[in-house]
Phi, psi and omega in degrees: 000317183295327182299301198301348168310277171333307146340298171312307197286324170241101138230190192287355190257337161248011144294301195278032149282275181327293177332275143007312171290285255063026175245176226278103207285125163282096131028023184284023195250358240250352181255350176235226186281095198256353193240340147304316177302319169303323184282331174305288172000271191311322201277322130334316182296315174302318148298335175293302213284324188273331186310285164349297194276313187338282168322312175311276161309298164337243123070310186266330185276331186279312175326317248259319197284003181285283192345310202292292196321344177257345175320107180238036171240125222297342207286350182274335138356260188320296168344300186276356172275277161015306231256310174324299150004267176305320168298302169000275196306292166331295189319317206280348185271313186274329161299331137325296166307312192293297166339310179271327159327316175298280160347296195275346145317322195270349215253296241252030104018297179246077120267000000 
């Protein structure tokens, strides 16, 4: 039963799953492609972390637009539109990433 578990479990689609969870590899890959499985892995780890910052930013640009609305100055205005700005971009930068990140997800489908 365990082998065949095992067998099921490390391949690249539930390495980048787990991964993808943030959760964490006991080494039950380490008698088979234990280092394909790593790679998968990590590249799952890696869309949970852009998910993460994603979120994060998101987060920070809804504070920041309270602010403006309670702001009643014009250079604290300006500051906090700036400051807005730049998360956009941030945000637009990481919502990329999480897309191809995605991508290479859905890729690993047809191995």
């Amino acid at each position: 039963g365990w082998q065949r578990g095992v067998l099921t479990y490390c391949t690249p689609r539930s390495a980048w799953s787990e991964g993808s969870r943030n959760q964490a590899y006991q080494g039950a890959c380490r008698h088979l492609d234990e280092t394909g499985f790593l790679r998968w892995h990590q590249a799952g780890i890696d869309l949970y972390k852009a998910r993460q910052q994603r979120d994060g930013v998101k987060r920070d640009i809804d504070k920041a637009e309270a602010q403006l609305k309670k702001a009643e100055k014009d250079d604290e205005r300006k500051t906090l539109r700036e400051r807005i700005r730049a998360l956009d971009q941030d945000h637009a930068r990481l919502r990329r990433l999480v897309e191809t990140l995605e991508l290479a997800g859905r890729a690993v489908d047809r191995l």
